[in-house]
N, CA and C atoms as a LAMMPS dump frame, in Angstrom:
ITEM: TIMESTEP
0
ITEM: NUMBER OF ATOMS
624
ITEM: BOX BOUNDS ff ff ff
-5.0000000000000000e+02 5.0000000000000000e+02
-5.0000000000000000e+02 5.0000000000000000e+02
-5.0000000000000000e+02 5.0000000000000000e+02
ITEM: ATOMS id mol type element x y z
1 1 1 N 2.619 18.945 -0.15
2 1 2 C 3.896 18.263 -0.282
3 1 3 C 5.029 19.201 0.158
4 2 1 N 6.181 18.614 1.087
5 2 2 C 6.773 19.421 1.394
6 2 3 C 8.868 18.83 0.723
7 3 1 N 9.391 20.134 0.718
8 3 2 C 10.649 19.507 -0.125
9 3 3 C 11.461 19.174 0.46
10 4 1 N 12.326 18.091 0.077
11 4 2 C 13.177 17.904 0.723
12 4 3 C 14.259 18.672 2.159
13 5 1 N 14.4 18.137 3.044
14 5 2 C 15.149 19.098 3.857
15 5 3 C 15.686 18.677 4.978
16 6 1 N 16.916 18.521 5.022
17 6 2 C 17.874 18.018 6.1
18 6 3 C 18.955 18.465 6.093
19 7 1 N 19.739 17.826 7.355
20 7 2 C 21.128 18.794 7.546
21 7 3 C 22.37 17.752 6.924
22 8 1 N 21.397 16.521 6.64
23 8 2 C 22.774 15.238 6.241
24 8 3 C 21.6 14.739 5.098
25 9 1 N 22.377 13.839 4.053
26 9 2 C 21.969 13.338 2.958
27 9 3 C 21.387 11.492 3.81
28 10 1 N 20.353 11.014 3.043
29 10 2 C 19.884 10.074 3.242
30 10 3 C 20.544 8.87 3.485
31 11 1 N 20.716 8.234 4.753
32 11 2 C 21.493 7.151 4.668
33 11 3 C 20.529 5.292 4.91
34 12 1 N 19.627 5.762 4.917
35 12 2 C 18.789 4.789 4.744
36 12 3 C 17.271 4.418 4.495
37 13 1 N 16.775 3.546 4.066
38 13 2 C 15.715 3.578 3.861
39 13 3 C 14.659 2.816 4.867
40 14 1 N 13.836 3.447 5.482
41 14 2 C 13.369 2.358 6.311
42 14 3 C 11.154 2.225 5.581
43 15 1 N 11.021 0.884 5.47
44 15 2 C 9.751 0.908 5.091
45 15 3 C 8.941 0.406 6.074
46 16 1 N 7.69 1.146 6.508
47 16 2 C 7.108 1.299 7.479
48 16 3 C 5.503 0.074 7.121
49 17 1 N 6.011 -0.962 6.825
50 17 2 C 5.275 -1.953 6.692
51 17 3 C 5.309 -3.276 6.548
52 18 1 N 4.641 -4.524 7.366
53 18 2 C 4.887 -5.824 7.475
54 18 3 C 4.836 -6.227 6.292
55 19 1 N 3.969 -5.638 5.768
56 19 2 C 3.302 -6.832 4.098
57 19 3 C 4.836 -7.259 3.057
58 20 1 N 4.737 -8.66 2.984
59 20 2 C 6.15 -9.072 2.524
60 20 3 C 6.024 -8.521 1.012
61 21 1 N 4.833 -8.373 0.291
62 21 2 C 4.963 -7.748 -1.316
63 21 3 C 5.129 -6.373 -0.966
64 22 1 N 5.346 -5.806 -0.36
65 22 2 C 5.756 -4.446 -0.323
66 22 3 C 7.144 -4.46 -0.197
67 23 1 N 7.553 -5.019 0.849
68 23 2 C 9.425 -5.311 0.94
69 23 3 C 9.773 -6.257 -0.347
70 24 1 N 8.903 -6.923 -0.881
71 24 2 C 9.723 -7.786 -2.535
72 24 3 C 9.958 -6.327 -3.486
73 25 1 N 8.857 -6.242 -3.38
74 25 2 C 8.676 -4.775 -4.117
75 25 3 C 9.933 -3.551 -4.038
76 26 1 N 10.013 -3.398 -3.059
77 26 2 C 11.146 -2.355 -2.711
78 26 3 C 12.661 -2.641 -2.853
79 27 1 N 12.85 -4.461 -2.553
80 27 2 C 13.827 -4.782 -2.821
81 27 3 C 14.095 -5.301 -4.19
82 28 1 N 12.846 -4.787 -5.009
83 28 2 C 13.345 -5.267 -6.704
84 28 3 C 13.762 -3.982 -6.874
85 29 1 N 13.786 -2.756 -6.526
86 29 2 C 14.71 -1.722 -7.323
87 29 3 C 16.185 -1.893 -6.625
88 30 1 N 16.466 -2.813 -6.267
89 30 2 C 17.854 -2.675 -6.487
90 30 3 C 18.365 -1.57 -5.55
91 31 1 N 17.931 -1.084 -4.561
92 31 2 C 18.85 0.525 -4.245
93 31 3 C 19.749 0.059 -3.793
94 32 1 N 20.786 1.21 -3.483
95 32 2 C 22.061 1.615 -2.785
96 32 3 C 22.211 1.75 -1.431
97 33 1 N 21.782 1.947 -1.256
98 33 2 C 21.183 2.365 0.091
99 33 3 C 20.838 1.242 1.517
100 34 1 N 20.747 1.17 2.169
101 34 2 C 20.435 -0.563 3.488
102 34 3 C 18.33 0.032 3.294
103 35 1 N 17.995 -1.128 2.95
104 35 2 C 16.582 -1.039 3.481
105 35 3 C 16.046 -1.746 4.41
106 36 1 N 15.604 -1.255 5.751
107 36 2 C 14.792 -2.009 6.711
108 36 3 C 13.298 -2.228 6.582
109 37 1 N 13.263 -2.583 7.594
110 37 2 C 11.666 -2.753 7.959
111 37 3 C 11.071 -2.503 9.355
112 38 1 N 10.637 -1.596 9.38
113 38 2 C 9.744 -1.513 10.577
114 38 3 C 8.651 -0.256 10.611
115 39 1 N 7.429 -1.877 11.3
116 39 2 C 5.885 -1.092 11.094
117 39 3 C 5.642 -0.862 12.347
118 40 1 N 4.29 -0.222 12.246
119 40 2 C 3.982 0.449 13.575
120 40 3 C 2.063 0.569 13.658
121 41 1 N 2.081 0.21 14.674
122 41 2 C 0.504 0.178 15.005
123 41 3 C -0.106 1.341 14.651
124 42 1 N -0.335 2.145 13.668
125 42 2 C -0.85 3.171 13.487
126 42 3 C -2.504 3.22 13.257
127 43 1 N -3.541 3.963 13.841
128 43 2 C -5.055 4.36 13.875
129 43 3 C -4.953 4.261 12.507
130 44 1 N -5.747 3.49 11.957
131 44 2 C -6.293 3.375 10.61
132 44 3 C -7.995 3.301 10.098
133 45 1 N -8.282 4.245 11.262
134 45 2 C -10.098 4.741 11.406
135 45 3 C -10.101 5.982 10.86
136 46 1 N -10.862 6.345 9.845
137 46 2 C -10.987 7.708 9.157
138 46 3 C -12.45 8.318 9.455
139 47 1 N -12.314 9.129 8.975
140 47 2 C -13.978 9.298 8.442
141 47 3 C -14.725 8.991 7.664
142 48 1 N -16.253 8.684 7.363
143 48 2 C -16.887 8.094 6.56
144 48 3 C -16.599 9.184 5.379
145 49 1 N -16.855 10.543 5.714
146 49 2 C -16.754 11.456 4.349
147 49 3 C -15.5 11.766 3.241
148 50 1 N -14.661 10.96 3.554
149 50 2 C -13.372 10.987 2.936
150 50 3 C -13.578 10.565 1.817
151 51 1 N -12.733 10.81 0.947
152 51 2 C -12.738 10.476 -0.825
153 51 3 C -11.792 9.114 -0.821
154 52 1 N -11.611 8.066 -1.292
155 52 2 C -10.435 7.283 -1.699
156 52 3 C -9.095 7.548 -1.566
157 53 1 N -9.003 8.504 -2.728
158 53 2 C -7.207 9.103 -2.708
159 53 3 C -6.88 9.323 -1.293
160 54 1 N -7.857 10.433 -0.526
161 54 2 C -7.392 10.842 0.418
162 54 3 C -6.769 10.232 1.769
163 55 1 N -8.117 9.224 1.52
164 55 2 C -7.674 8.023 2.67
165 55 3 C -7.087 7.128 2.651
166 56 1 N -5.996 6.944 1.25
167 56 2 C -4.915 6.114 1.072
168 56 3 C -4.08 7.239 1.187
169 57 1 N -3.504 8.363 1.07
170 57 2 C -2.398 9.418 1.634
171 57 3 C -2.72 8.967 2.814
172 58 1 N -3.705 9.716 3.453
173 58 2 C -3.483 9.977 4.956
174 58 3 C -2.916 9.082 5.744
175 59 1 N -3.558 7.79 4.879
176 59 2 C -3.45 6.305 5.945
177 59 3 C -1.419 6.008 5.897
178 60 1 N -1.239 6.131 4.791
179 60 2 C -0.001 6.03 4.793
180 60 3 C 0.775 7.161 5.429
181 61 1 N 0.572 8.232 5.478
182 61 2 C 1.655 9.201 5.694
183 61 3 C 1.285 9.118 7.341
184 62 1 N 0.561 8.338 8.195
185 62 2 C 0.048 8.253 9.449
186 62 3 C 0.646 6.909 9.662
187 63 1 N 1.125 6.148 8.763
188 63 2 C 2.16 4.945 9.323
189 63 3 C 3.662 5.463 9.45
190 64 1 N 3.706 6.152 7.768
191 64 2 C 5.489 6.394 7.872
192 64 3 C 5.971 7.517 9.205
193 65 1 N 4.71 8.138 9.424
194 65 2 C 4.843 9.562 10.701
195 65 3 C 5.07 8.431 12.18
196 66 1 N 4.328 7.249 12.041
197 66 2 C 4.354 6.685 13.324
198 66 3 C 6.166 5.96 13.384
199 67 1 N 6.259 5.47 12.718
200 67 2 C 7.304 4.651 12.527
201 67 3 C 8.244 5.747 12.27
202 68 1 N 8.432 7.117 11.739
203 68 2 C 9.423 7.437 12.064
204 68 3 C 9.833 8.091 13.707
205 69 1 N 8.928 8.252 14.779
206 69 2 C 8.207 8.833 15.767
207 69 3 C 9.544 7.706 16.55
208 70 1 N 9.182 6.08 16.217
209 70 2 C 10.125 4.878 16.67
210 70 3 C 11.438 5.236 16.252
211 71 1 N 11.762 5.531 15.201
212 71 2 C 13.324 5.839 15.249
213 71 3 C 13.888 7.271 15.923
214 72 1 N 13.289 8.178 16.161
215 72 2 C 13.376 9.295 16.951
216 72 3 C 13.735 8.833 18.033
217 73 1 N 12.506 8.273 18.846
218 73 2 C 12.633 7.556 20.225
219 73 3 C 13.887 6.812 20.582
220 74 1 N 14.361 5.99 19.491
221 74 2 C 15.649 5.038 19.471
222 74 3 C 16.805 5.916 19.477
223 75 1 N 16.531 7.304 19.05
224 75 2 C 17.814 8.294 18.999
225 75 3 C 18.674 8.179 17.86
226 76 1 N 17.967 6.972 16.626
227 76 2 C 18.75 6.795 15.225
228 76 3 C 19.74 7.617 14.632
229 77 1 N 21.439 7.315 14.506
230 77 2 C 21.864 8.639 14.332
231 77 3 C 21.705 8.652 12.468
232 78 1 N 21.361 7.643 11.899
233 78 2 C 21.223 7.323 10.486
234 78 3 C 20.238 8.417 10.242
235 79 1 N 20.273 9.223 8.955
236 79 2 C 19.387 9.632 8.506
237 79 3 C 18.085 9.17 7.491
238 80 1 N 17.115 8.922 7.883
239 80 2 C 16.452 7.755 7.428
240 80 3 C 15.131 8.058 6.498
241 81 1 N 14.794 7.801 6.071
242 81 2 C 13.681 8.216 4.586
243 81 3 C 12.474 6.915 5.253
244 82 1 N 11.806 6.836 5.803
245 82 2 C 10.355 6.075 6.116
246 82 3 C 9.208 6.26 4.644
247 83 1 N 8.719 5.413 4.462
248 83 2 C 8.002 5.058 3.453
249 83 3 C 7.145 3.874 4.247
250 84 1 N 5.686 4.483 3.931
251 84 2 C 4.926 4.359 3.838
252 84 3 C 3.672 3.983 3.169
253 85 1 N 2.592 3.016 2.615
254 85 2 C 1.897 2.94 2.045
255 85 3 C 0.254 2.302 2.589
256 86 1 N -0.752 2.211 1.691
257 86 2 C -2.262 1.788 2.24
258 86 3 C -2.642 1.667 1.054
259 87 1 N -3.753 0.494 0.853
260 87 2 C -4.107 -0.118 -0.361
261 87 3 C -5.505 -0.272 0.187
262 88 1 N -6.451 0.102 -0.819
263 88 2 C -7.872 -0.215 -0.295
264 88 3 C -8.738 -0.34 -1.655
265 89 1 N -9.735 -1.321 -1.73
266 89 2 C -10.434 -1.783 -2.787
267 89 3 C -11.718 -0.747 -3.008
268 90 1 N -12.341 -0.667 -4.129
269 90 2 C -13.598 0.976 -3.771
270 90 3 C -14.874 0.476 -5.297
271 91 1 N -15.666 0.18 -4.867
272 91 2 C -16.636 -0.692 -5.202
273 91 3 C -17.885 -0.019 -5.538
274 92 1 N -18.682 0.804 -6.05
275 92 2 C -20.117 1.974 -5.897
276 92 3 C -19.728 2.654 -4.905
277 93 1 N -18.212 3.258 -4.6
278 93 2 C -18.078 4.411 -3.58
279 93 3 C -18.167 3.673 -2.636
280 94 1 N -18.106 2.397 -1.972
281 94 2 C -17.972 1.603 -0.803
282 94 3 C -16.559 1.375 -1.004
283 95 1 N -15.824 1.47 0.324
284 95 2 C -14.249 1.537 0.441
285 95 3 C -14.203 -0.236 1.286
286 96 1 N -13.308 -1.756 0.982
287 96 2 C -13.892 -2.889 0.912
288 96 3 C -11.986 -2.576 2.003
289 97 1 N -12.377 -2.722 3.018
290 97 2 C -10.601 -3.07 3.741
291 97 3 C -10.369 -4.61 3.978
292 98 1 N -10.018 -5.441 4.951
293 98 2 C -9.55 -6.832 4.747
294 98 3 C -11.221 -7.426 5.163
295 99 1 N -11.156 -8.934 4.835
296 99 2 C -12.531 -9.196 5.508
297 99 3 C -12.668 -9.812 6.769
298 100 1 N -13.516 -9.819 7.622
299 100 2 C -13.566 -10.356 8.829
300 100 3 C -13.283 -11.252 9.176
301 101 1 N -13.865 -12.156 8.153
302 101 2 C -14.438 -13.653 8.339
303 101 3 C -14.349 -14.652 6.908
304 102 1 N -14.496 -15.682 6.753
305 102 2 C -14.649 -15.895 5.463
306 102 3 C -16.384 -15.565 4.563
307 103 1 N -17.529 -15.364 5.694
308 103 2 C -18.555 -14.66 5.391
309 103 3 C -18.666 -13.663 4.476
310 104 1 N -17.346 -12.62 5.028
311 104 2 C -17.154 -11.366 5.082
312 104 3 C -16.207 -10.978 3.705
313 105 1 N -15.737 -12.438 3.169
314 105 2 C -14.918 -12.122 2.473
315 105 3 C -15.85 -12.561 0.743
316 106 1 N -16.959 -13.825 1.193
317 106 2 C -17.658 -14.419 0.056
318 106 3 C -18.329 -12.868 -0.473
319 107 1 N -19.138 -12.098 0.724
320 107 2 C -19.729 -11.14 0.415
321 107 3 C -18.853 -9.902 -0.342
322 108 1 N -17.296 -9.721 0.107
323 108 2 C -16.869 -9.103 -0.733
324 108 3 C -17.028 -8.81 -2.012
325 109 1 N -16.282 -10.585 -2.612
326 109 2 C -16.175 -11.135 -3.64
327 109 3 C -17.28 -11.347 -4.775
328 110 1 N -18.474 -11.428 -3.654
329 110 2 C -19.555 -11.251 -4.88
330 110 3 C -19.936 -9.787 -5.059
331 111 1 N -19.705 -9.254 -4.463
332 111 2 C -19.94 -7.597 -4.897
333 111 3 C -19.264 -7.214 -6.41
334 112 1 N -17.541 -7.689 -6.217
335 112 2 C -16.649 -7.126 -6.929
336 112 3 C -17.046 -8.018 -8.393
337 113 1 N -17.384 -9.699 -8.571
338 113 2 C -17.442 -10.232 -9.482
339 113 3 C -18.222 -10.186 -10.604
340 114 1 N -17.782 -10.054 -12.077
341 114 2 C -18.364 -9.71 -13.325
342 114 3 C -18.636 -8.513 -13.471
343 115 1 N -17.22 -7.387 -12.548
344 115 2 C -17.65 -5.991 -13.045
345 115 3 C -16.645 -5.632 -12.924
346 116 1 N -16.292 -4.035 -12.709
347 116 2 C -14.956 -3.133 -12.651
348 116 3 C -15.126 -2.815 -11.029
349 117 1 N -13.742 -2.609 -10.574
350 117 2 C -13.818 -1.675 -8.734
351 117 3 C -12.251 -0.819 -9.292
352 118 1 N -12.177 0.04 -8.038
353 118 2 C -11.15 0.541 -8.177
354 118 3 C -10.243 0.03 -7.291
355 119 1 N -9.199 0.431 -7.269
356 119 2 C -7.91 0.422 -6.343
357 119 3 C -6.812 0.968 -5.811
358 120 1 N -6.702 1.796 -5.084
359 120 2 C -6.317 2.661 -4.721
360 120 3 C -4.87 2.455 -3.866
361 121 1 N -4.033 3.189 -4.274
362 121 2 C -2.785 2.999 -2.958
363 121 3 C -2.208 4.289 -2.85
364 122 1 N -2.151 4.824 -1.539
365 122 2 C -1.116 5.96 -0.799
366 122 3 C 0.183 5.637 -0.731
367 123 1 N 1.04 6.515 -1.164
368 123 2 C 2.119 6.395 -0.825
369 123 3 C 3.072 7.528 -0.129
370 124 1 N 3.338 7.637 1.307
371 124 2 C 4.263 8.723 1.783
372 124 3 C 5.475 8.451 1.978
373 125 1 N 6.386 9.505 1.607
374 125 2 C 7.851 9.684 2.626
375 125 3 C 8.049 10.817 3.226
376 126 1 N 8.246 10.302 4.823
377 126 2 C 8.829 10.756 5.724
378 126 3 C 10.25 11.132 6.311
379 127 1 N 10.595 11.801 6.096
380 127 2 C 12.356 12.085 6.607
381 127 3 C 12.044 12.171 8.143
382 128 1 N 12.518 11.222 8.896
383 128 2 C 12.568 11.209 10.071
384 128 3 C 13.044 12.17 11.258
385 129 1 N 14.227 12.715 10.361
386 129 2 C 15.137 13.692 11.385
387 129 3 C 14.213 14.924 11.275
388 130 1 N 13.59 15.246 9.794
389 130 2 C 12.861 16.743 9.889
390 130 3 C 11.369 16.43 10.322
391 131 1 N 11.092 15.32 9.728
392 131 2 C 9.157 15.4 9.192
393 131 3 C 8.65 15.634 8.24
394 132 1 N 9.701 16.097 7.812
395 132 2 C 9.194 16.583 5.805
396 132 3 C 8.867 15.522 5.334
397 133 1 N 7.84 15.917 4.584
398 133 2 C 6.647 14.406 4.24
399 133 3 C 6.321 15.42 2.558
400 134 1 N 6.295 14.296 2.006
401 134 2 C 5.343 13.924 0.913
402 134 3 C 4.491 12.556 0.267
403 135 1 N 3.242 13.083 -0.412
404 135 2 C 2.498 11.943 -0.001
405 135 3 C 1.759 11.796 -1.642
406 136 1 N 1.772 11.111 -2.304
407 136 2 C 0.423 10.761 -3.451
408 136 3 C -0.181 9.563 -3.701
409 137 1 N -0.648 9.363 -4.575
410 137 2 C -1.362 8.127 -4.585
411 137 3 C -2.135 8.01 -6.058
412 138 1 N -2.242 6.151 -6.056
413 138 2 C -2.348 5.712 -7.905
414 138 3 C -3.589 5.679 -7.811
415 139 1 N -4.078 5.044 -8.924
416 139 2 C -5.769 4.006 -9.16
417 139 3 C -5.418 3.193 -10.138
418 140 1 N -5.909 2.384 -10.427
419 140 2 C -5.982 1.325 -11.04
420 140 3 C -7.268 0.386 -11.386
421 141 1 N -7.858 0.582 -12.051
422 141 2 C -9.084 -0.301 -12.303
423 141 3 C -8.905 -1.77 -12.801
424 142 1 N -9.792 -2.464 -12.09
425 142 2 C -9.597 -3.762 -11.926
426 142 3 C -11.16 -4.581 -12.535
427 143 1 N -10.824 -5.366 -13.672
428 143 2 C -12.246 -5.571 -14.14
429 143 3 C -12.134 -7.317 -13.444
430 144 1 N -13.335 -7.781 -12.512
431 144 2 C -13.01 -8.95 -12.063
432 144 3 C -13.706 -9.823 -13.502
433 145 1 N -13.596 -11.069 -13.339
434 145 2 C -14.504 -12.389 -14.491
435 145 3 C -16.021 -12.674 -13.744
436 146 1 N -16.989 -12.684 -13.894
437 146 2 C -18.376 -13.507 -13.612
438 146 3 C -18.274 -14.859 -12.805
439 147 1 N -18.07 -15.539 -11.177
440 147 2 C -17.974 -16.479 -10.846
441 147 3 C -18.881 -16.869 -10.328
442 148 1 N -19.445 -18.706 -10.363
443 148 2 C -20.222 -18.714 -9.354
444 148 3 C -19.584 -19.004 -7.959
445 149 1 N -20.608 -18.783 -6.783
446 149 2 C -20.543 -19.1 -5.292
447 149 3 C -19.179 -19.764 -5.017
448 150 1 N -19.367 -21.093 -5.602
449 150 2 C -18.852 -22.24 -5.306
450 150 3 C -17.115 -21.813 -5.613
451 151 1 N -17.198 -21.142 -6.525
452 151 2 C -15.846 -21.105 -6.967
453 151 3 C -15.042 -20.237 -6.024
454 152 1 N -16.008 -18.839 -5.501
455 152 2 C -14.868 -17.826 -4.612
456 152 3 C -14.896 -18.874 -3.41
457 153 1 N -15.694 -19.471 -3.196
458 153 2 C -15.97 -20.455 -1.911
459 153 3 C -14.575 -21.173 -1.636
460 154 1 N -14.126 -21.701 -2.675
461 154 2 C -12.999 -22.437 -3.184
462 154 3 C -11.681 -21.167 -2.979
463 155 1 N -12.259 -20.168 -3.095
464 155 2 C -10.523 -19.555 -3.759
465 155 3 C -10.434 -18.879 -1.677
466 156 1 N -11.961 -18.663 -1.195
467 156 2 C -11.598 -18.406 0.389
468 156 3 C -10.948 -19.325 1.493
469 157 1 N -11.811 -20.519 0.953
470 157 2 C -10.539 -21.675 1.537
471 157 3 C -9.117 -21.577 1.473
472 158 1 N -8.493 -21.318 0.072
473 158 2 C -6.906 -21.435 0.455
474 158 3 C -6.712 -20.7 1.623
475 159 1 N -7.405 -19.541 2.139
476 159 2 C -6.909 -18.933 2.815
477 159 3 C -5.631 -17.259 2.509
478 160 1 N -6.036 -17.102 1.201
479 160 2 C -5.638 -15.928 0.712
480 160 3 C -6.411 -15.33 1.005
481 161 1 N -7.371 -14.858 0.482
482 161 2 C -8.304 -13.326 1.276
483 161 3 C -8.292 -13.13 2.477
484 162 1 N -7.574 -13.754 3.269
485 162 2 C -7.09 -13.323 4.411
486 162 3 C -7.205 -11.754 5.192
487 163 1 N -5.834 -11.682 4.365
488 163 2 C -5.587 -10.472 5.133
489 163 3 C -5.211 -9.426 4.042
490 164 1 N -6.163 -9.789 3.055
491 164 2 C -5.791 -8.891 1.448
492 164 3 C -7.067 -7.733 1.632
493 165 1 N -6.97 -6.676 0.985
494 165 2 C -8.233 -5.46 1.035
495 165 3 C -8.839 -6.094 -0.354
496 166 1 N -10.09 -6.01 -0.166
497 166 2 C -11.18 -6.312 -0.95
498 166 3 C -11.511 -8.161 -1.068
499 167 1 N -10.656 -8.896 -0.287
500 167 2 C -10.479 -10.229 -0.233
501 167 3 C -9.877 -11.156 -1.31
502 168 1 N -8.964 -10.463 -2.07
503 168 2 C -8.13 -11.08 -3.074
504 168 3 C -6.931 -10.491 -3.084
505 169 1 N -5.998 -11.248 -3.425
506 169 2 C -4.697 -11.009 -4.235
507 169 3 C -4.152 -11.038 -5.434
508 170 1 N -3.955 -10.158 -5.961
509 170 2 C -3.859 -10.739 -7.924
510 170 3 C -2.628 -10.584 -7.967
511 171 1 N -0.835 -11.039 -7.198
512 171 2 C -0.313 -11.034 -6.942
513 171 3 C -0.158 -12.703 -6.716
514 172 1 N -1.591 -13.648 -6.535
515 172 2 C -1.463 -14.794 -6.214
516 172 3 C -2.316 -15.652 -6.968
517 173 1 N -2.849 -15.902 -6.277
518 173 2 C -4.363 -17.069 -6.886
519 173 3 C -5.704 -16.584 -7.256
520 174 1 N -5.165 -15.43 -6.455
521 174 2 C -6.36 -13.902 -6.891
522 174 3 C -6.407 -13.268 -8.43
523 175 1 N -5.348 -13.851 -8.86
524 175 2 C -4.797 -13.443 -10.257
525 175 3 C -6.139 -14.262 -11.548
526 176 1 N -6.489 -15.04 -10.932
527 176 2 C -7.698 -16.225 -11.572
528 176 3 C -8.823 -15.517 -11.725
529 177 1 N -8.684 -15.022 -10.636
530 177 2 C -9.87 -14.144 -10.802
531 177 3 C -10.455 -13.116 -11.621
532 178 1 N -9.434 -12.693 -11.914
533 178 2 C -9.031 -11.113 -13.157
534 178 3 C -9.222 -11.395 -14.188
535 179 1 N -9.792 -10.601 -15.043
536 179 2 C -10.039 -10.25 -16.346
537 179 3 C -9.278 -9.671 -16.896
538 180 1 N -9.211 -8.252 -16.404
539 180 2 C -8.202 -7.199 -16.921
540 180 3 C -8.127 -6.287 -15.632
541 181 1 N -6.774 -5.279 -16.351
542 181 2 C -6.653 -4.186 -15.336
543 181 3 C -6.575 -3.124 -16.069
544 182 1 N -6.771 -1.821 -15.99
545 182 2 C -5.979 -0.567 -16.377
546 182 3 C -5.326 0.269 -15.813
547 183 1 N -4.494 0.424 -15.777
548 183 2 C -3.348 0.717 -14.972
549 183 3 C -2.327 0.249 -14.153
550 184 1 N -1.841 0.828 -13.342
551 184 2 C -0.562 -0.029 -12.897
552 184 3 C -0.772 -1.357 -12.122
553 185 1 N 0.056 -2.49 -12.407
554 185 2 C -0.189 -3.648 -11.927
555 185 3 C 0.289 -3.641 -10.418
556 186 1 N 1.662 -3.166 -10.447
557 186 2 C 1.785 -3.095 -8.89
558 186 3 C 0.796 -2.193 -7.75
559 187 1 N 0.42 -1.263 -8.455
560 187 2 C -0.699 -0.604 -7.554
561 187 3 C -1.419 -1.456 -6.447
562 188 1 N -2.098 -2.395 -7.382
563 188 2 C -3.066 -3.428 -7.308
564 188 3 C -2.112 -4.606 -6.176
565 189 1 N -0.886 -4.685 -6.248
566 189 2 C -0.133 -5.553 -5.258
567 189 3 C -0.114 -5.226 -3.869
568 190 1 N 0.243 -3.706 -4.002
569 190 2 C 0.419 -2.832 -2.509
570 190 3 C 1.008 -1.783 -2.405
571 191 1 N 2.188 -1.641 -3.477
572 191 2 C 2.914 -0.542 -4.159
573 191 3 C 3.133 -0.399 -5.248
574 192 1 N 2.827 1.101 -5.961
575 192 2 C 3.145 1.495 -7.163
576 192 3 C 4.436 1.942 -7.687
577 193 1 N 5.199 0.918 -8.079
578 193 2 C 6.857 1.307 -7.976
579 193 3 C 7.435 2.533 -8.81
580 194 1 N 6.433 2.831 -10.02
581 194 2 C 6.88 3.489 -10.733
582 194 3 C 6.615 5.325 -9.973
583 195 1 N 5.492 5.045 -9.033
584 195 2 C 5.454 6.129 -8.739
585 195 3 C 6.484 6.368 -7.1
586 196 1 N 6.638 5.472 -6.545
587 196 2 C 7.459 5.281 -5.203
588 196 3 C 8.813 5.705 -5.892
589 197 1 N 9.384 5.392 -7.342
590 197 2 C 10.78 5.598 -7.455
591 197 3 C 10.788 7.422 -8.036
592 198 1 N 9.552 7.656 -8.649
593 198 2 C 9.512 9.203 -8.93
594 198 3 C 9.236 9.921 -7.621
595 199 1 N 8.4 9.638 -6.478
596 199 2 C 8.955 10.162 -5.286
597 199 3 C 10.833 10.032 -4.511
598 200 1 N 11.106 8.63 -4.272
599 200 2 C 12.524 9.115 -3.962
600 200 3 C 13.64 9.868 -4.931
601 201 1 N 13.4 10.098 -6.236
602 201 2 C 13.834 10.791 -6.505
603 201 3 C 14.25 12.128 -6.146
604 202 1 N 13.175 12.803 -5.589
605 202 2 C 13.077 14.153 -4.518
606 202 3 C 13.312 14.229 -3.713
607 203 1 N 13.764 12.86 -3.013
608 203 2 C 15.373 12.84 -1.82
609 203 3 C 16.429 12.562 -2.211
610 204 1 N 16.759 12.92 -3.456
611 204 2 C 17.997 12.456 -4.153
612 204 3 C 18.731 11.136 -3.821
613 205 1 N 17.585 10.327 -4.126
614 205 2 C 17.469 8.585 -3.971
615 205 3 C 17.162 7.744 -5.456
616 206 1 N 18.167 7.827 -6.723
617 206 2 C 17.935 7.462 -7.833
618 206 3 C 17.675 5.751 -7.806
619 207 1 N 17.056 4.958 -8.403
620 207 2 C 17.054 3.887 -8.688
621 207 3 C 18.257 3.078 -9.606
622 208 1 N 17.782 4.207 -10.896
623 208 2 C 19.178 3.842 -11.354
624 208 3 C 19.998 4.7 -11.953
């Protein structure tokens, strides 16, 4: 982790991701500050030997690095704070990213159902003008309910497991699905706010 460091104080926030619960998310703290949006095609292929945590940092601090790379290029004279995040489902040490197909997603779903998985999210910020980055990341255990076939069959149709990691949303209709959680609920959404607002803190970016 590296500390804060620039020649001007933060004048904006830019978040380096499409997913609209990440921007609800960011725009429930209320900041001071203008928050944008803009993502960036970033390599999101790791290695098989990677641990969880690691490959939710990396993955994120390899979006907010790309996307701040775009405001460089643009010549931004704003000084800008990029934030970054990656959410991935983790099952007997199998890491579960979006599903292919709806095949891809039944098979998820019966993996995860009538037991515990984890859940993992990275979170980086990037200061654009320097590169100074810092990066951590939550867990959250997620105990799913016992379903049969027919029922995830039903919940893949709406067409939520889409484009969710592990093929649910508990943010939505995915929420039916759940039993319990331990730990942070937003984790499990896409961002962990409580820990995203104890990072901008260390750009002298208070919430409240």
């Amino acid at each position: 982790m590296s500390k804060y460091e620039s020649t001007k104080p933060i004048s904006q926030l830019v978040l380096a991701s499409s997913s609209p619960r990440r921007k609800e998310l960011v725009a429930s703290l209320g900041l001071s500050l203008p928050v944008y949006i803009l993502s960036s095609d970033a390599d999101e292929s790791v290695p098989s030997d990677w641990a969880p945590a690691h490959i939710v940092e990396q993955l994120a601090l390899r979006k907010a690095h790309a996307t701040a790379a775009i405001l460089k290029e643009r010549r931004e004279e704003n000084c800008s704070l990029v934030v970054g995040a990656d959410t991935i489902v983790v099952v007997d040490g199998r890491v579960l990213g979006k599903p292919k197909d709806h095949e891809d997603a039944l098979s998820m779903l019966q993996s995860l159902q009538g037991r515990e998985h984890e859940v993992y999210t990275g979170v980086a910020c990037v200061v654009a003008e320097t590169g100074a980055e810092t990066s951590a990341h939550r867990m959250t255990k997620v105990y799913m309910k016992p379903m049969r076939d027919e029922v995830l069959k039903r919940y893949i149709a709406t067409g939520e497991p889409d484009d969710k990691a592990g093929a649910y949303g508990i943010q939505g209709l995915g929420a039916t699905l759940v039993e319990k959680i331990d730990g942070c609920y937003f984790n499990v959404v896409g961002l962990p706010v409580s820990l995203l607002s104890d990072m901008l803190a260390q750009y002298e970016i208070q919430v409240f």
